[in-house]
C-alpha positions in Angstrom: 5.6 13.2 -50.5 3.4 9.9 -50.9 6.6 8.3 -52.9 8.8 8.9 -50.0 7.0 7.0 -47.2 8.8 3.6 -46.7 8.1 1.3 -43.9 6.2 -1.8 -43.6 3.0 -0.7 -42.0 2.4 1.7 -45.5 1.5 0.0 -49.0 4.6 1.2 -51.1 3.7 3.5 -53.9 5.3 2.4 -56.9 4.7 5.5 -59.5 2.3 8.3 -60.0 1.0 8.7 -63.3 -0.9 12.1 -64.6 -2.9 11.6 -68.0 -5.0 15.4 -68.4 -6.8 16.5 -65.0 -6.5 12.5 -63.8 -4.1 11.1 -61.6 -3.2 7.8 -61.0 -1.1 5.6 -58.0 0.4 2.9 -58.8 0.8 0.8 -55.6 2.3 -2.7 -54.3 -0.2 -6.1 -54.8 -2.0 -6.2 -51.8 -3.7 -9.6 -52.5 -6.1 -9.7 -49.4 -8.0 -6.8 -50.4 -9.3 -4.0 -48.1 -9.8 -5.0 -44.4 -13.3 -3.5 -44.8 -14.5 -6.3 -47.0 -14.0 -9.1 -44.6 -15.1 -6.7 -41.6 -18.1 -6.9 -43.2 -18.4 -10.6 -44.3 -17.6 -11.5 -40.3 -18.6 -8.6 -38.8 -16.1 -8.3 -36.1 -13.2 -9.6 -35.1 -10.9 -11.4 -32.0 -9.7 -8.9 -30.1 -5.9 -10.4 -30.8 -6.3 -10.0 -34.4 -7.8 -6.5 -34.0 -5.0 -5.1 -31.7 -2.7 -6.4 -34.0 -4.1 -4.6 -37.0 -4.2 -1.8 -35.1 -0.8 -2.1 -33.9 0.3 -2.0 -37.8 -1.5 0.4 -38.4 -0.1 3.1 -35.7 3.7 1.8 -36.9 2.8 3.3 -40.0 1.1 6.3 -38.8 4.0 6.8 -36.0 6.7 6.6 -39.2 4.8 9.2 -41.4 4.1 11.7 -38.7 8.1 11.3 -38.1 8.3 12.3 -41.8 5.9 15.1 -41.1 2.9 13.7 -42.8 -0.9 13.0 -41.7 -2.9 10.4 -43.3 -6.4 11.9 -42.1 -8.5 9.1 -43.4 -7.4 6.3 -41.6 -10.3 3.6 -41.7 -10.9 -0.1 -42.7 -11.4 0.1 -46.2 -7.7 2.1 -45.8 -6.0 -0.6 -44.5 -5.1 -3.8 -46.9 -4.2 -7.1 -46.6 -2.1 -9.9 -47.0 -2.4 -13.2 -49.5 -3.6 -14.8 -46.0 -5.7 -12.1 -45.5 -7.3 -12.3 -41.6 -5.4 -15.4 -41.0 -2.7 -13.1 -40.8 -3.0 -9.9 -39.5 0.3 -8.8 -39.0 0.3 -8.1 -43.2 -2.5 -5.4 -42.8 -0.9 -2.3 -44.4 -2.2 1.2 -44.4 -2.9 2.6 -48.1 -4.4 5.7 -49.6 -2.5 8.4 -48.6 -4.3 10.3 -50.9 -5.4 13.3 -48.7 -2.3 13.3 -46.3 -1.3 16.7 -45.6 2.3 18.0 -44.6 2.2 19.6 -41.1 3.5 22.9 -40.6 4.1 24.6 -36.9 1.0 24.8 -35.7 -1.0 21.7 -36.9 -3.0 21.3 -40.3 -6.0 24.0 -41.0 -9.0 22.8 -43.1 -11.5 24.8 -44.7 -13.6 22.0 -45.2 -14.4 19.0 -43.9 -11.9 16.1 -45.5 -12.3 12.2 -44.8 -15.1 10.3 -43.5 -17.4 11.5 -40.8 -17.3 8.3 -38.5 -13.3 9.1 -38.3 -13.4 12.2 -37.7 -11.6 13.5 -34.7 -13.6 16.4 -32.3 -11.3 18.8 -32.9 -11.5 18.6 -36.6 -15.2 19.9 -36.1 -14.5 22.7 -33.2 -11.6 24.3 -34.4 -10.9 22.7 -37.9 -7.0 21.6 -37.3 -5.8 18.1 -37.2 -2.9 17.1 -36.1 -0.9 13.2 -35.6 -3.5 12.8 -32.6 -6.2 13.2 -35.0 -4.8 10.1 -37.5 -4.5 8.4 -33.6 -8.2 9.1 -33.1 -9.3 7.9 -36.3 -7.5 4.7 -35.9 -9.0 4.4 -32.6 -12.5 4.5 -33.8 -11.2 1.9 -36.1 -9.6 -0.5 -33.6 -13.5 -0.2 -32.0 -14.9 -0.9 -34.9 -13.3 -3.9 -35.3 -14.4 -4.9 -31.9 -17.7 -3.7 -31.9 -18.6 -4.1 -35.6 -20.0 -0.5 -35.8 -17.9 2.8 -35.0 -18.1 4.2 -31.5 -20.8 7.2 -32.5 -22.7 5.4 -35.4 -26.7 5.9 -35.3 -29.4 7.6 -37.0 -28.3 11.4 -38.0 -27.0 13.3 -40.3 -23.4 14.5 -41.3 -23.9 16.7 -37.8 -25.2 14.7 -35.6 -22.5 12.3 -36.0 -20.1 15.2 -35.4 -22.0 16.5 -32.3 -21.6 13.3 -30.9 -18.1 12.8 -31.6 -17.5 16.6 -29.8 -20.0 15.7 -26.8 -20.6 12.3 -25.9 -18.2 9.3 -24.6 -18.1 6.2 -26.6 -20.5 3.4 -25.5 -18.3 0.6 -23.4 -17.5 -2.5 -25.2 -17.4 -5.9 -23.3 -14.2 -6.6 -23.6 -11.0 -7.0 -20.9 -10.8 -3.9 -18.9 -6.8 -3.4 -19.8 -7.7 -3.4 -23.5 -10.9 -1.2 -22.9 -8.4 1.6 -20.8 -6.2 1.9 -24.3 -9.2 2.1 -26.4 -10.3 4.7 -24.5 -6.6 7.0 -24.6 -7.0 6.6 -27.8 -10.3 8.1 -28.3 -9.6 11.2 -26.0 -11.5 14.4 -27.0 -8.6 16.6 -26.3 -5.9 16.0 -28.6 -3.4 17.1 -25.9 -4.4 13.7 -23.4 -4.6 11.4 -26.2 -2.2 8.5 -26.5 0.4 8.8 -29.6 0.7 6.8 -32.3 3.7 5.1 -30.7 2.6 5.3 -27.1 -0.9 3.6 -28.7 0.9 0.7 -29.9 3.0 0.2 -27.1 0.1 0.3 -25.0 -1.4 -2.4 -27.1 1.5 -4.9 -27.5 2.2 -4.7 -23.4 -1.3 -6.3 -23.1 -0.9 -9.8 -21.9 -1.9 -12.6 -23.5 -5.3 -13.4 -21.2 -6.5 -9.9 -22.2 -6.7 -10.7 -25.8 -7.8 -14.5 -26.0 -11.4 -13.6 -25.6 -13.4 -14.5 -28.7 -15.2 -12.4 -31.2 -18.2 -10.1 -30.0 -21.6 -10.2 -31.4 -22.0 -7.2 -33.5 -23.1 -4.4 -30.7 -26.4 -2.9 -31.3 -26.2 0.7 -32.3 -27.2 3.1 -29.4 -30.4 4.8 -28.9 -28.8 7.8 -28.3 -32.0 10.1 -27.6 -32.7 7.7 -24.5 -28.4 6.9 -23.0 -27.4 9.0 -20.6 -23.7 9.1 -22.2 -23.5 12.5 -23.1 -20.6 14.9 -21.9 -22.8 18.2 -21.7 -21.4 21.5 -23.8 -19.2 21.3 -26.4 -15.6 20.9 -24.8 -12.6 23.6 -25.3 -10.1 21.3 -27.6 -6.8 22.7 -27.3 -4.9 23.0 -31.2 -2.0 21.4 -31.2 1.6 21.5 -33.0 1.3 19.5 -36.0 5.2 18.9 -35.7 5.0 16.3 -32.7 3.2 13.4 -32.3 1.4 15.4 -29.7 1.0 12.6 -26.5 4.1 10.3 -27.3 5.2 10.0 -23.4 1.5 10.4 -22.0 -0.3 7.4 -21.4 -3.7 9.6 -20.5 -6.4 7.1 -19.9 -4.1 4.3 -18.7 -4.3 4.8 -15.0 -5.9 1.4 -14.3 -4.8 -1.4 -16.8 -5.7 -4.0 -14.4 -8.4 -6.4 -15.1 -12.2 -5.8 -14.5 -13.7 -9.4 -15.3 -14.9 -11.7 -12.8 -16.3 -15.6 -13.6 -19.9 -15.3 -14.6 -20.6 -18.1 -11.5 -18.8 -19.4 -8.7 -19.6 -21.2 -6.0 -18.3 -20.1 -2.3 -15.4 -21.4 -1.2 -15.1 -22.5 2.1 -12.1 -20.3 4.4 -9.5 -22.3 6.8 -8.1 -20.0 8.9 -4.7 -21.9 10.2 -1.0 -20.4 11.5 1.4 -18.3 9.4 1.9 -15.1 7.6 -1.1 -13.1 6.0 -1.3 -10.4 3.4 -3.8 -8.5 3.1 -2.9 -5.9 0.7 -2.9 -9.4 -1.7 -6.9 -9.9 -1.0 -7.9 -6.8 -2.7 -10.6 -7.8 -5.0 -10.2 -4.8 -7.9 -12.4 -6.7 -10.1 -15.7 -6.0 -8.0 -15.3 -2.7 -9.4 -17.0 -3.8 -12.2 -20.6 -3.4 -12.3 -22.3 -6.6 -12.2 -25.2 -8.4 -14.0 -28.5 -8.4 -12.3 -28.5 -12.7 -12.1 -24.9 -11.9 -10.3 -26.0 -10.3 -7.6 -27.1 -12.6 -5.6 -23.9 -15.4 -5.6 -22.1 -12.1 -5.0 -23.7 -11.5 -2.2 -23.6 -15.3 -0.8 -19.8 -14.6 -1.6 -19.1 -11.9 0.3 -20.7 -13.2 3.0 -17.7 -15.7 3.3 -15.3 -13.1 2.3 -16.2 -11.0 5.2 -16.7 -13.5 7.5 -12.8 -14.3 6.8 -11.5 -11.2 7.1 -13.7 -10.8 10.7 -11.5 -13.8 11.8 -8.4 -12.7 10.9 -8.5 -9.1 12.2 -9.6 -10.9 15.6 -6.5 -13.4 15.9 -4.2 -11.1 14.9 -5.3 -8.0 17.2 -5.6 -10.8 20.0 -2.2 -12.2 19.6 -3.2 -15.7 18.5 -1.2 -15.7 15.4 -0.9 -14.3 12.3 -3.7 -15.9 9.8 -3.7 -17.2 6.7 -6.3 -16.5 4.5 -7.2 -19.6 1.8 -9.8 -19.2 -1.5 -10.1 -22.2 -3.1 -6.7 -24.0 -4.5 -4.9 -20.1 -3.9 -2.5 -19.6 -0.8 -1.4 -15.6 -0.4 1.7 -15.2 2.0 2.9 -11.8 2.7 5.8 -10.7 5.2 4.8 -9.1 8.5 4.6 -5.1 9.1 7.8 -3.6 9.5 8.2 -0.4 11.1 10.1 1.9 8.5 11.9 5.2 9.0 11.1 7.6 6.1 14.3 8.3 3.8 15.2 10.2 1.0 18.1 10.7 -2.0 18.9 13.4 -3.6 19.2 12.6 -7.1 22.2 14.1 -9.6 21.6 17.0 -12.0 22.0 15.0 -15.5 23.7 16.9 -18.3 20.3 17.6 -19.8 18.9 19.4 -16.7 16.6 16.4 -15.4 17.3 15.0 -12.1 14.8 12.7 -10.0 14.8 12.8 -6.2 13.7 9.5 -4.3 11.5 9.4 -1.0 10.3 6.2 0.8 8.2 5.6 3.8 5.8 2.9 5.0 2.4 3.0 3.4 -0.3 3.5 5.5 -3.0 1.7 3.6 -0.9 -2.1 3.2 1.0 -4.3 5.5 4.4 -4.4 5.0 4.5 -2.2 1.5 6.6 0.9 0.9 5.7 4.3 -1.0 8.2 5.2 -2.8 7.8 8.4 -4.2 10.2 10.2 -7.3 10.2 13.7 -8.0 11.0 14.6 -11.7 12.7 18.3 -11.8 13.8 19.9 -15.1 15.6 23.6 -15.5 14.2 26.8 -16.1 16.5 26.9 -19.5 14.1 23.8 -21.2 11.7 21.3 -20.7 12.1 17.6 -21.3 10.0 15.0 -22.3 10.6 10.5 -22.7 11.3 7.6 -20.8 12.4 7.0 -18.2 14.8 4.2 -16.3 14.2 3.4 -12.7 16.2 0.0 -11.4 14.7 -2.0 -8.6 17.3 -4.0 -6.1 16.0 -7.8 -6.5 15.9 -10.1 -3.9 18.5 -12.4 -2.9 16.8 -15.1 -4.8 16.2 -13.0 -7.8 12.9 -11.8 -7.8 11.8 -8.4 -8.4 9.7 -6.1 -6.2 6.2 -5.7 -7.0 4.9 -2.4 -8.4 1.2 -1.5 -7.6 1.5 1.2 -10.6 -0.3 0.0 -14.3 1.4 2.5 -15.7 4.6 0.9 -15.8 6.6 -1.2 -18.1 9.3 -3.4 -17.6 12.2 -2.6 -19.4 14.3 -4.9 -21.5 17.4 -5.7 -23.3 15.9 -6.0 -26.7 13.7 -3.7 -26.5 15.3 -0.9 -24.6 18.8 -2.1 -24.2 18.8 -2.3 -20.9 20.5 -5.6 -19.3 19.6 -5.1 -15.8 16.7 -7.6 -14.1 14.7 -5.0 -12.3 14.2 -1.9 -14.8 11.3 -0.3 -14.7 10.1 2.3 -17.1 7.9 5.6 -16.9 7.0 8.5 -19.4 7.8 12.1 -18.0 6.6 15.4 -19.5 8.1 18.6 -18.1 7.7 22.3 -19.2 10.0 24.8 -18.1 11.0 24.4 -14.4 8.8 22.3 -13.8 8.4 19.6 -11.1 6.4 16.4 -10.9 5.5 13.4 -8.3 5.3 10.2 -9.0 4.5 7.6 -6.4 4.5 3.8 -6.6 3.4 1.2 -4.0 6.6 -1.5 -3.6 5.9 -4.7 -2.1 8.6 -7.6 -2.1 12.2 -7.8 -0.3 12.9 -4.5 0.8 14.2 -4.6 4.0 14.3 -2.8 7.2 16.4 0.1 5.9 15.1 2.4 3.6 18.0 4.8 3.3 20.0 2.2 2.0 17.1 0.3 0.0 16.7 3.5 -1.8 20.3 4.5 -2.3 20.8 1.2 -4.1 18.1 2.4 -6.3 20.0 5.3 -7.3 23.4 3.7 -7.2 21.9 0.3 -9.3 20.2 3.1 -11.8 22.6 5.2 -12.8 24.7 1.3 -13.7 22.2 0.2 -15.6 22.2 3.7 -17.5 26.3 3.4 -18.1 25.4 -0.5 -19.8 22.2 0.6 -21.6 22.7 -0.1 -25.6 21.0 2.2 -28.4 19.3 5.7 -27.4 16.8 5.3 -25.1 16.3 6.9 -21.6 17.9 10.4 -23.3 17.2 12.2 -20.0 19.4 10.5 -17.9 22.0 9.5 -20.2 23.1 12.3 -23.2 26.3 14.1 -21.8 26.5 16.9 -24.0 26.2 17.9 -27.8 28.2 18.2 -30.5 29.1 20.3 -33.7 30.9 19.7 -37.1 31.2 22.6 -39.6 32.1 22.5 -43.1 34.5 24.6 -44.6 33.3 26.7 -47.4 34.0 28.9 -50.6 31.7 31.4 -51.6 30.3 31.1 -54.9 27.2 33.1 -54.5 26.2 36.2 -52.4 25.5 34.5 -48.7 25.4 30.7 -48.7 24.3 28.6 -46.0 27.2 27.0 -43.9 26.7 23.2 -43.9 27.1 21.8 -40.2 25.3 18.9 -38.2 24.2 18.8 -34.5 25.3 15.4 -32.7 24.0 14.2 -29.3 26.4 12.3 -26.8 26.0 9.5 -24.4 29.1 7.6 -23.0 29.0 4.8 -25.7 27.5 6.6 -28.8 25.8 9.5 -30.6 23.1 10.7 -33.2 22.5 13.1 -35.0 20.2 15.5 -33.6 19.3 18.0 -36.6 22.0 19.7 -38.8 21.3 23.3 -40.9 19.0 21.7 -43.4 16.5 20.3 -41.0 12.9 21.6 -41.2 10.9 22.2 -38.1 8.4 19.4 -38.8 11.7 17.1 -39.0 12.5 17.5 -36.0 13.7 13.7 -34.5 12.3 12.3 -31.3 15.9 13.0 -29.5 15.5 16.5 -30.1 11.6 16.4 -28.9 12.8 14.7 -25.6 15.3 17.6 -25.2 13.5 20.3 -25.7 10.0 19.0 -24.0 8.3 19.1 -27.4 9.3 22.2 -28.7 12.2 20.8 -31.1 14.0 23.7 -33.4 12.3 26.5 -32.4 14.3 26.0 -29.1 17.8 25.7 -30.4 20.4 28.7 -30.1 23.2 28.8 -32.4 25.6 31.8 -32.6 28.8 32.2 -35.0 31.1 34.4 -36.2 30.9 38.2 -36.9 31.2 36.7 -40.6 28.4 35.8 -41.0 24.1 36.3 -40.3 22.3 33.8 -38.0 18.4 33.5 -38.5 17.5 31.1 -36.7 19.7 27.6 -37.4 20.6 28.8 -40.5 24.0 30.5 -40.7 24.4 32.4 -43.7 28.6 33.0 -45.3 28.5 36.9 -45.6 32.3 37.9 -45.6 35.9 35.4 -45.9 37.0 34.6 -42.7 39.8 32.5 -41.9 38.8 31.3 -38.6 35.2 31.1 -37.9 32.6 28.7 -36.1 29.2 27.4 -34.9 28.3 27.0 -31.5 25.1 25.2 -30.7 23.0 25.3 -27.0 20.3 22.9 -26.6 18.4 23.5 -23.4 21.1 23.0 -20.7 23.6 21.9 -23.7 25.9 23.4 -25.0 28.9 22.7 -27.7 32.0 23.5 -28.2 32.9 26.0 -31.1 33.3 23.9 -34.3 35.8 25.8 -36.4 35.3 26.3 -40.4 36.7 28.7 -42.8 35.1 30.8 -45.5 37.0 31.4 -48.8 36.2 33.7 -52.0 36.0 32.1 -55.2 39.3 32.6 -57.1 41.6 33.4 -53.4 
């Protein structure tokens, strides 16, 4: 099992060597040692260099829960490193493997407690399964560690205590950028379910810009008094067990909701306002970072500040509702322009059914709370036969000059043509979960060059979408693009009383395939195309029928008489293939 993981995030295991009741690993030279050693001779680290450890770290994780395996001891003195050590952090490696655990349908059930207390995840304690959110957790209390140079529930206690607290109470906020702090925190969910994945972890980590990791290390954080903070949740929570067999949060981005930053400058002094002629935007003044609360010694230049701030927004609101010009609003060296209100007729596109069931629906109307922005609004439907799950792709038109419309929405990424495949200037990605029949609402806030026509702007969305799907290279955006499924069958002789018939399971899209299982897949291997497919719920929701010839159980398909013309048909959701023909021989005819 160990042997068999190979990826660049893992320490390759070389050999396994039993002498008596002993058994030893022989591993690859990790010269730099275990991260814990220098955690401990620096006592924390950058917040770039932790992220990027971290973001090694859930590559490995998010490979070996692929291969159906939990680490559940994920930790510092776990994670090795490089000749260069902390000079370069993109070497860390996760080791020791030692109590990984195969997941079976349901998730992984202890009867005792295995790993290291500080790690732990809640549900490990309240109804003793772990799953890949639980290795997610773990390396979440690590990626805080790192910052914080203590783990999120350390303090006086016992084995217990430290559990109670990990079921009970939220993790202490660290100073650092609020974008950073908002993954941190889906990491470190108490219900498995809302937790980030390992994947959907590390992309969260790596779309952080650059100004949200440049802040330097923190002084070690003192370790709460936790008789006296007021941090604790109440009762015990219900934590829902999950299905050991996905990587249970891989298109939720729980905890994400507001990525935007929190920080303001410790001091600065009040600008003075020029009100003048022009254009003025309002929606471009909001100040999101007073949100955070302030220092006691800030309170008072705040409130000089606002005094100015106000006073501005008194003028303007009084030229503009006397008809003396539009204002212009100016803070220091900054100069907002926005375009003026536009009165918009609400419109709205039906979207088409994909192949796989999912369709998305657009509405648009003027926002009511901004000048000149648009609300537009997509519905996510998938069929009663299946739900779906994955990313995504939503194309923006751009302006005649290029530019893309702003999105007031932190959950979303831009996609990319290496990254995604997709070529077109203006994609926009989302994660989408969906049970059975199910229906979901999205809405963003657009601001940019729209225009005056929202029934067109919004059936260029659809028509500029589904052209960006037709280019996109690799797999991505499954969803929208697979067209239908396909089966080959092997012919067969019979040597024994009812073999297995050999056949694979290939998804389509309109410049490619993959394989999405074939009849020796186990239900932990299930691949992330099939996940997306089947909202989650991978083999269990595949039909396959054959032949009068033969038994299904299952997607196994067991040779019980000859037949000279049989097959396997596959459905998949809203799916289905065609009949792959095979034959089955006797030994000796």
């Amino acid at each position: 099992m160990v042997m068999g993981l190979d990826h660049p995030g893992i320490v390759k295991v070389v050999d396994m060597v039993a002498e008596g009741d002993r058994l030893a690993i022989v591993m690859e030279l990790m010269p730099g040692g275990p991260l814990s050693e220098h955690l401990s001779r620096v006592g924390t680290l950058p917040a770039g260099v932790a992220v990027t450890i971290c973001g090694v770290v859930l590559d490995g994780l998010c490979y070996a829960h692929g291969k159906g395996v939990l680490h559940r001891d994920v930790k510092p003195s776990n994670v090795l490193l490089g000749a260069d050590g902390l000079a370069s952090p993109e070497s860390a490696r996760l080791s020791d493997f030692g109590i990984a655990a195969l997941m079976d349908e349901r998730g992984v059930h202890v009867t005792g407690l295995v790993g290291s207390p500080a790690y732990m995840p809640p549900e490990l304690f309240t109804t003793g399964v772990v799953s890949a959110a639980s290795d997610v957790y773990a390396a979440g209390v690590m990626l805080y560690e790192l910052l914080a140079g203590r783990t999120p529930f350390a303090g006086a206690g016992t084995s217990q205590t430290v559990a109670f607290r990990h079921v009970t109470a939220a993790a202490p906020v660290l100073p650092v950028d609020g974008r950073l702090w908002r993954v941190v925190e889906g990491m470190l969910a108490k219900d498995p379910v809302k937790r980030l994945s390992a994947q959907g972890a590390a992309e969260a980590l790596r779309s952080l810009p650059g100004e949200a990791l440049s802040t330097p290390a923190l002084p070690v954080q003192v370790t709460p008094d936790w008789a006296a903070m007021p941090v604790f949740i109440g009762q015990p929570q219900t934590i829902q067990a999950l299905d050991g067999s996905v990587d249970v949060g891989h298109t939720r981005m729980a905890g994400l909701s507001d990525l935007a930053p929190v920080q303001l400058p410790e001091t600065r002094p009040a600008q003075p306002v020029v009100v003048s002629g022009g254009d003025v935007d309002i929606s471009s003044t909001r100040l999101a970072g007073l949100e955070r609360p302030q220092a006691d010694e800030e309170v008072a230049t705040g409130k000089r500040r606002s005094v100015w701030v106000v006073a501005a927004i008194v003028v303007a609101v009084v030229l503009v509702l006397a008809g003396g010009g539009v204002a212009v609003m100016r803070f220091g060296a900054g100069h907002v322009t926005a375009p003026p209100t536009v009165a918009y007729t609400p419109a709205h596109v039906t979207g088409k059914t994909a192949a796989t069931g999912f369709r998305m629906d657009f509405d648009a109307a003027g926002s009511d709370d901004s000048i000149g922005g648009v609300d537009l609004t997509m519905t996510f439907s998938a069929p009663l036969s299946t739900g779906l799950s994955g990313e995504v792709l939503v194309v923006l038109p751009a302006a005649d000059d290029g530019a893309c419309p702003s999105v007031d929405d932190s959950s979303v990424v831009v996609a990319n043509q290496s990254s995604d495949g997709v070529s077109a200037a203006c994609g926009m990605k989302l994660a989408v979960t969906l049970g059975k029949g199910d229906v979901q609402s999205v809405t963003w806030h657009v601001g940019g060059a729209i225009g005056a026509d929202l029934a067109s702007w919004i059936k260029d969305i659809d028509d500029q979408t589904a052209q960006a799907l037709g280019d996109v290279t690799g797999s991505g955006f499954a969803l929208q693009r697979v067209q239908g499924i396909s089966v080959q069958a092997d012919s067969m002789t019979r040597m024994e009383a009812a073999p297995a018939v050999q056949y694979r399971v290939f998804a389509r899209w309109s410049n490619g395939e993959e394989e999405l299982f074939s009849n020796n897949t186990l239900t932990f291997q299930a691949t992330d195309l099939l996940l997306s497919l089947t909202g989650g719920d991978g083999l269990p929701a595949v039909k396959v029928a054959s032949c009068p010839e033969t038994l299904v159980r299952d997607t196994t398909v067991l040779a019980l008489q000859p037949a000279s013309s049989c097959f396997v048909q596959v459905t998949v959701g809203e799916l289905v293939s065609q009949q792959a023909s095979f034959s089955i021989s006797t030994s000796g005819s």
